[in-house]
N, C-alpha and C positions, 0 to 999 in steps of 0.2 A: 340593232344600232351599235357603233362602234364606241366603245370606252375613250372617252378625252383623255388627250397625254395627262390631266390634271388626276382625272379617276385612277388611272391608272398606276402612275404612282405614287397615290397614295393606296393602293391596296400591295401594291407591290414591298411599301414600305409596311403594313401592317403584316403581312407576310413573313415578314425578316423578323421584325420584334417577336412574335410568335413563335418562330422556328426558335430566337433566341434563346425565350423564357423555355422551352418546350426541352431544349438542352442543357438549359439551368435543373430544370427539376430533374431529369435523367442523371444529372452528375450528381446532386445534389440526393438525389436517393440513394443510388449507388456509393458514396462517398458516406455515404449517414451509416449503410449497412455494413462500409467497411472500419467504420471507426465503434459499430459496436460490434464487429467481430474482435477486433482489436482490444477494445477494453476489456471484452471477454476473454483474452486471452492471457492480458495483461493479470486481470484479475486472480484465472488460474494458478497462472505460477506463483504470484504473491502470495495467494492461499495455500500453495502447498507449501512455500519459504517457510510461513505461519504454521500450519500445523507441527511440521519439519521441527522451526523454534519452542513451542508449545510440548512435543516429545521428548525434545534435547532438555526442556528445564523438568519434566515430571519425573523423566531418570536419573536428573540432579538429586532432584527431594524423594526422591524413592531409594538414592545411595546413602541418604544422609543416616539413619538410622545405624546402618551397617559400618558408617566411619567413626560415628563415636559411642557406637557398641565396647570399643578396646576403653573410653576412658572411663566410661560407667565399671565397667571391667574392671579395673584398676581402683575406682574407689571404694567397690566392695571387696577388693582381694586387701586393699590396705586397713580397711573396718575390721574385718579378720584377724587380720595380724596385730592391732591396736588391739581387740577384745581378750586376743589369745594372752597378749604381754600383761595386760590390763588382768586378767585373772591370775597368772603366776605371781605376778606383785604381792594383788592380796591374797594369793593363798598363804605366801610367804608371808606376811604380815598379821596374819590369821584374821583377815577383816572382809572375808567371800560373801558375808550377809549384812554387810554393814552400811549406813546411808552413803559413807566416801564412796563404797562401792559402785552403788546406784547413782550415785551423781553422775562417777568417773564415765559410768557406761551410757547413761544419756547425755554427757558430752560427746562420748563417741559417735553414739548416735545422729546426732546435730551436727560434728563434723562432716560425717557422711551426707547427709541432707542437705548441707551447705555445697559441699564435696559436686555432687550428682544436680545439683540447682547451677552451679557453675556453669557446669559441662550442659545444662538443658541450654541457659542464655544462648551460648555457644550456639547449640544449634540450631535454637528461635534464629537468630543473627543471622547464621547461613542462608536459614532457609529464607528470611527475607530479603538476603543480598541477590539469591536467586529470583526470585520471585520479581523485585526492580528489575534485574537485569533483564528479564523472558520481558515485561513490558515495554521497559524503554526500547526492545530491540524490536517487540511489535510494533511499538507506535512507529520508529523509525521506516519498517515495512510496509507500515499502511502510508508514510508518508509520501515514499516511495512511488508507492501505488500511482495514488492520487497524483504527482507531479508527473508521472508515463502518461495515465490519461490525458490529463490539463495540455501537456506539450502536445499530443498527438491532436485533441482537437483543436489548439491553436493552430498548429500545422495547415490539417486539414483545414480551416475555415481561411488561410490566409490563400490555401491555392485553391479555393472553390472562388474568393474573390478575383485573385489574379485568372481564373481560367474564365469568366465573366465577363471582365477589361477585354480578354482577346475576342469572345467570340462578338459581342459589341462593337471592338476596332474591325473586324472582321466585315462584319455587316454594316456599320455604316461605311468601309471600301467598295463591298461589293456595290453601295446602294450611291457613295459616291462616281462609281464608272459609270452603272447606268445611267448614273442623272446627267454623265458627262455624253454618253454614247448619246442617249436619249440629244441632247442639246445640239450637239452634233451632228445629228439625224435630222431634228428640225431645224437647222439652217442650213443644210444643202436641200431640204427640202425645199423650204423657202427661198433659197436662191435659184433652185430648179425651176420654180415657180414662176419667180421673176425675169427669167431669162426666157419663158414661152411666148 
């Protein structure tokens, strides 16, 4: 038995819907695997920005040592020279065993330790200006990161909608002519009919 033009278009229209969804989920798979190829790659490079940052700051704080090696440097070479002055005084004075003596010399002392405590703040200081700077410049690269992705799957979801809209505009055309052909068909039918 023959399918009524009724049957028939409406299998013909479940057809279309079908095919529609069917190239919804093809694009939509395809488009999922290329936005995590993408993130993963995005990812990559950020991660390597980051380790990149992360080496540049450990060489910072692994130079630090060696920059204020010269000031340390200097306040034992000036301890020195105060102790040395500091002894010819009182030799001269004949007071080498005296409590002035010991006072004068652990004030030296304590200059020194004041001296060298300086010089450490100093380079606490460094090292934590370093150490903000490696963070805030990672945070800024993960932010990075994350605003590559976010654009890209915004991207990606506005043209999976737009590609959607066409194949839908698409298919209710197609499904528009036939229902025009179709119509068309049935009334020269019908007028074939009537003219017998």
């Amino acid at each position: 038995m023959a399918q009524s033009p009724y049957e028939m278009n409406k299998e013909y229209k479940k057809d279309q819907g079908n095919g529609v969804w069917e190239d919804l989920k093809t694009i939509t798979g395809s488009s999922d695997q290329a936005l995590a190829d993408y993130a993963g790659s995005v990812t990559a490079a950020y991660d390597a920005a980051k380790r990149q940052e992360e080496r540049a700051a450990r060489q910072q704080q692994d130079a630090l040592p060696h920059q204020y090696r010269a000031s340390f440097d200097k306040n034992e070479l000036q301890q020195l020279i105060n102790e040395r002055q500091l002894k010819e005084r009182m030799n001269r004075m004949g007071l080498t065993d005296s409590g002035l003596n010991r006072s004068q010399q652990t004030a030296l002392q304590l200059q020194r330790s004041n001296a060298d405590q300086a010089v450490m703040q100093q380079k606490n200081a460094a090292a934590a200006a370093i150490r903000q700077q490696a963070q805030s410049n990672l945070s800024a690269l993960e932010q990075q990161k994350l605003q590559a992705v976010a654009n890209a799957q915004y991207n990606m979801q506005s043209r999976k909608q737009d590609y959607l809209y066409s194949l839908l505009s698409a298919a209710n055309d197609r499904y528009a002519n036939l229902a025009s052909a179709y119509y068309n068909g049935e009334l020269n039918r019908y007028a074939a009919d009537k003219t017998d």
